[in-house]
C-alpha positions in Angstrom: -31.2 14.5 -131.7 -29.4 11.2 -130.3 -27.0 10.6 -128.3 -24.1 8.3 -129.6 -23.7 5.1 -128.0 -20.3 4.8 -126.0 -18.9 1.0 -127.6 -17.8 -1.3 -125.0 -14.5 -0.7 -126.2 -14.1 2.8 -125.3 -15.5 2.1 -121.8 -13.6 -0.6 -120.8 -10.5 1.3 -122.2 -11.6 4.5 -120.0 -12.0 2.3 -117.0 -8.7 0.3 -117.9 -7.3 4.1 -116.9 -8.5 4.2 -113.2 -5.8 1.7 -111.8 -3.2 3.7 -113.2 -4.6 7.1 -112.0 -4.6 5.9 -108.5 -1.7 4.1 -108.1 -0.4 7.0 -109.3 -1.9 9.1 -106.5 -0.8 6.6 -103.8 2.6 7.4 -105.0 2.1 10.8 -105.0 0.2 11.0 -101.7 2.9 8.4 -100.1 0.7 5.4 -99.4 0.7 2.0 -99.5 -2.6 -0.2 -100.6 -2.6 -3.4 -97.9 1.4 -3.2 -97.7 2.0 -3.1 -101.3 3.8 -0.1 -102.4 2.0 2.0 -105.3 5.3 1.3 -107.5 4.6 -2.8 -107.5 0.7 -1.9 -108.2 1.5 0.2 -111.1 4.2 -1.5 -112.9 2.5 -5.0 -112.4 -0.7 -3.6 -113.7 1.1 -1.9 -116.3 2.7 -4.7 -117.5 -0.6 -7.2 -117.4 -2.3 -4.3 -119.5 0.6 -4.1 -122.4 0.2 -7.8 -122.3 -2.8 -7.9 -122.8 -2.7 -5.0 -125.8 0.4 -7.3 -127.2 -2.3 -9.9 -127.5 -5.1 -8.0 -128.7 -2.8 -7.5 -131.6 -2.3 -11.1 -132.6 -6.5 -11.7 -132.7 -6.1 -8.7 -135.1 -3.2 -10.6 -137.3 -3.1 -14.0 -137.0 -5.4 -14.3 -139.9 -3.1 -12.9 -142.2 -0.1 -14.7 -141.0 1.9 -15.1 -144.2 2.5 -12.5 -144.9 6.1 -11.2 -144.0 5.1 -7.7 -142.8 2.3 -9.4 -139.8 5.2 -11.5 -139.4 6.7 -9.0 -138.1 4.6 -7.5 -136.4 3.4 -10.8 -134.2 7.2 -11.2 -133.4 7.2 -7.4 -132.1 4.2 -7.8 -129.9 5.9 -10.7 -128.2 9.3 -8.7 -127.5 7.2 -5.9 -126.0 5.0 -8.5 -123.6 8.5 -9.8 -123.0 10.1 -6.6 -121.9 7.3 -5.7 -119.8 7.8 -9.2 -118.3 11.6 -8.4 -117.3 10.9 -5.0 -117.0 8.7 -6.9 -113.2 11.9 -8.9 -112.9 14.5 -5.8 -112.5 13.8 -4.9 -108.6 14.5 -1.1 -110.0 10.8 0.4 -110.1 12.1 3.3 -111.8 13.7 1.5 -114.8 10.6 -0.4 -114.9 8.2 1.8 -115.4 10.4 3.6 -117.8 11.0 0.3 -120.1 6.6 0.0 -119.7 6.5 3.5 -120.9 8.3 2.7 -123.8 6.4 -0.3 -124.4 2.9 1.5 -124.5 4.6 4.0 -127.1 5.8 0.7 -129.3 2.7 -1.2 -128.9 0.8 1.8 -130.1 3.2 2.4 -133.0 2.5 -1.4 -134.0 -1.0 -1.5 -133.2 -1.1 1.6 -136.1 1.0 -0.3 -138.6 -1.5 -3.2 -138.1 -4.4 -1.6 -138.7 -2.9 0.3 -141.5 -1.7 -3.3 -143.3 -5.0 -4.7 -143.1 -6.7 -1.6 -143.9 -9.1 -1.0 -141.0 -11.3 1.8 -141.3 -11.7 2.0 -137.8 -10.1 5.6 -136.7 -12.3 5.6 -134.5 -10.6 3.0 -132.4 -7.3 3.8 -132.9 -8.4 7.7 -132.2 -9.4 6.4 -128.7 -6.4 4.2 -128.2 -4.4 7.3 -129.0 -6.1 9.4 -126.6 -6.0 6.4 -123.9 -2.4 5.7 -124.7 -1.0 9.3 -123.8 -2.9 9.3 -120.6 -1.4 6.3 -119.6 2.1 7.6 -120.9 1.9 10.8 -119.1 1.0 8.8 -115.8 3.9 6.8 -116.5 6.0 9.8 -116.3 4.6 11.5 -112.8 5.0 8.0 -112.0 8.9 8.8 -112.7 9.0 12.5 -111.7 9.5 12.3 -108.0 12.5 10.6 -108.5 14.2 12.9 -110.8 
């Protein structure tokens, strides 16, 4: 019987994990990584990654343009790029990484709604971003959790 191929997708989407997972365990453990605190590495790296989902989306759309529904959805990947943007800019690393949480549940939810509007069959990629996505979210939270 074969073995299914892992797509380059899911790889780089498992690797895209790693940075989060130990920045999150530099935090944890107390330690910096050459002077920079595990906050700034995991909130800037947070934000570059829903960026780069929030664009991801628009090679998805852009095609379909016109219509007033990918409209909308281009203009709500740009507000969450945005907000991870000023989320960096609030010198609060708590708030920040609480406003990227929320982003990586938004872009999901839009990322969905795309695929649904153009009719993708591909469950199989949005089955992995799911799975991807909650990691990341529950990082995001013991990211939060020693302060509370």
């Amino acid at each position: 019987m074969p073995t299914p191929k892992l797509s380059i997708t899911t790889l780089l989407g498992a690797l895209g994990v790693i940075p989060f997972a130990v920045a999150t365990y530099l935090s944890w453990a107390d330690y910096d990584f050459w002077g920079v605190s595990a906050y700034k590495l995991f909130s800037t790296y947070s934000a570059i990654i829903l960026s780069f989902l929030g664009g991801a989306l628009w090679g998805q759309l852009i095609h379909d343009e016109a219509r007033q529904s990918v409209k909308y959805l281009l203009i709500s990947s740009n507000v969450i790029a945005l907000v991870a943007w000023l989320a960096l800019l609030l010198g609060t690393p708590t708030l920040a990484i609480a406003l990227l949480l929320l982003g990586y549940i938004s872009i999901f939810w839009v990322e969905a709604r795309s695929l649904k509007l153009i009719r993708s069959p591909n469950s199989t990629y949005l089955n992995m971003r799911l799975v991807i996505t909650s990691i990341v979210c529950v990082l995001h939270i013991f990211m939060l959790y020693p302060h509370y």
